[in-house]
N, C-alpha and C positions, 0 to 999 in steps of 0.2 A: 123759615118763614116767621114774621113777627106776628106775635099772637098778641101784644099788649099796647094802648096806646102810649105808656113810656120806656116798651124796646124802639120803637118809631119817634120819639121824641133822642132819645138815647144817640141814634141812630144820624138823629139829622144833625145835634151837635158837635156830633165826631166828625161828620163830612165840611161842615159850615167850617170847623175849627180847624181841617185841612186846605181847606182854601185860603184860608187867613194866612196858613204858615206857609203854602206853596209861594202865595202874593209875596211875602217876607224875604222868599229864598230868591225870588226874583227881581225884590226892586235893591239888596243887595245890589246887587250883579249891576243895576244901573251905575252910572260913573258919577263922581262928585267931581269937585276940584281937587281931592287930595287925593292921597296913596287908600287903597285899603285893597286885604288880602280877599276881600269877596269881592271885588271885580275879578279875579281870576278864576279862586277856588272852585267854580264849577264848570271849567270850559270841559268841554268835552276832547281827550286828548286818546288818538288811539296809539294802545299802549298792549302788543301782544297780540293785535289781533280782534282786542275788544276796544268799545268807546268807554274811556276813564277818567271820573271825573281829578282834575289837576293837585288837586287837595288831597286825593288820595297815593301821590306817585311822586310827587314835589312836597318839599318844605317852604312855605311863601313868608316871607318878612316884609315889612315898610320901616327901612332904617332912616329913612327922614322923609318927611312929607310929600316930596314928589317924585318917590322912587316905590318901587314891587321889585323884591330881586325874589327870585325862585331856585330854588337848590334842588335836581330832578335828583331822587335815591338812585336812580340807576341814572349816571350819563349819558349813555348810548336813545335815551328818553329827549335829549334837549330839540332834535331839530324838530321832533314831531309837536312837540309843548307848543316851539315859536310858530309854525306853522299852524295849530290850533289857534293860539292867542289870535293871528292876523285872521283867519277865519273867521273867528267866533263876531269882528268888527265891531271891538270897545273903540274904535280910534285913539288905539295905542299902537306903537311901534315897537317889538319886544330886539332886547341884542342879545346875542348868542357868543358869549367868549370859551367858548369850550368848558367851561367849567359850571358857570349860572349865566341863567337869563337877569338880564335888569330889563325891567319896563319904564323908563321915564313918564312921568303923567306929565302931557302937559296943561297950563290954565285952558281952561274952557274958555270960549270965548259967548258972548251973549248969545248968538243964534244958534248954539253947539245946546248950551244950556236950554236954552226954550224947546229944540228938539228931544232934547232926552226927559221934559217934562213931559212932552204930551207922550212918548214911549210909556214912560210911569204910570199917563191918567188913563191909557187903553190897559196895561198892566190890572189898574187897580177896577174899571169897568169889566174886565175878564172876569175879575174875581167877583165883582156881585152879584154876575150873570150866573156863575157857578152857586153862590147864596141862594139868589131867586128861586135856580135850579131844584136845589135840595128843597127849598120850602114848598114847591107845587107837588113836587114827589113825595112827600114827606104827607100835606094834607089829602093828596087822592088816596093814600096808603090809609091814615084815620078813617078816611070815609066808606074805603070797603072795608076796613073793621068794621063800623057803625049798621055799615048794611048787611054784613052776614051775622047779627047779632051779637059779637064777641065783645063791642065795649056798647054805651047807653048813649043815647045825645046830648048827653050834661055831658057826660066826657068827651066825644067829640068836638063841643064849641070848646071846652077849656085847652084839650092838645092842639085845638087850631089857632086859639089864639097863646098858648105857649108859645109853638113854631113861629108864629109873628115877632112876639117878644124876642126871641131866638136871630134869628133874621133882622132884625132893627138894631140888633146890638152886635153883629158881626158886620154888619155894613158899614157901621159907626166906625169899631176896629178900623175898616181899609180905607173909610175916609181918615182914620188920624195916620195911619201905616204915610199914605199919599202927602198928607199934608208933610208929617215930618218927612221925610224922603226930598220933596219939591224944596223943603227950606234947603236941604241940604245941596242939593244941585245950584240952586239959586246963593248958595254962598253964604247962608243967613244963619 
């Protein structure tokens, strides 16, 4: 239980600051026009029995701008990888030559492009709903401190409006995380 109004401050920056990075690992995973090894690296590939993520089971490269070749450490891994990739639905096509997958990327084309922004901008809305999230939780948390007399009311407005400050400058994060992301889809 948090007994102080900055274990609850503490608290909510750790969560705010997981969402930022969850948002990161995901808008990753969105497709640009070029090659990159985090369009794959976290598909989920079942590998033994478990789901694993592909970055952990393959070695991924981009040996020229619009190629992913993936080298699985175990072979007997590839058909399950290419099966994953078409699953996971980057609208890529993976080949399977018995030895590496190659993923050709190809150009995006404009309506391809405007799709996987608005993927990005519910992406980057998930995550400020998870901000918001933390910031209401975070102030009802102050405020039964407040009320079973463990912090003062000069501390509760200052942790409240903390948490605000806190919250305004993670939201900011995911609005630049979105912005550079969109350029990058958009080819810019």
């Amino acid at each position: 239980m948090m007994e102080s109004a900055d274990d609850v401050l503490l608290e909510a920056d750790d969560r705010m600051s997981k969402a930022l990075d969850f948002l990161g690992e995901q808008l990753a995973g969105v497709r640009t026009g070029k090659a990159s090894p985090h369009l794959v690296e976290n598909v989920q590939v079942p590998y033994y029995g478990t789901l694993t993520r592909l970055k952990e089971i393959a070695g991924i490269a981009t040996p020229e701008p619009g190629l992913i070749v993936i080298n699985a450490y175990d072979p007997t891994a590839l058909p399950d990888i290419e099966r994953a990739i078409l699953a996971a639905n980057l609208g890529v096509t993976p080949k399977n030559d018995g030895r590496v997958i190659r993923v050709p990327i190809p150009p995006l084309s404009e309506e391809r492009r405007n799709e996987l922004v608005k993927v990005a901008k519910r992406m980057a809305e998930e995550s400020r709903v998870s901000i918001r999230n933390v910031r209401r939780d975070s102030n009802e948390h102050i405020k039964t401190l407040q009320k079973s007399g463990k912090i003062t009311e000069d501390e509760k407005d200052a942790a409240i409006k903390e948490i605000q400050s806190s919250t305004d400058e993670y939201t900011a994060k995911v609005d630049k995380a979105l912005a550079d992301r969109e350029r990058a889809i958009m080819g810019g």
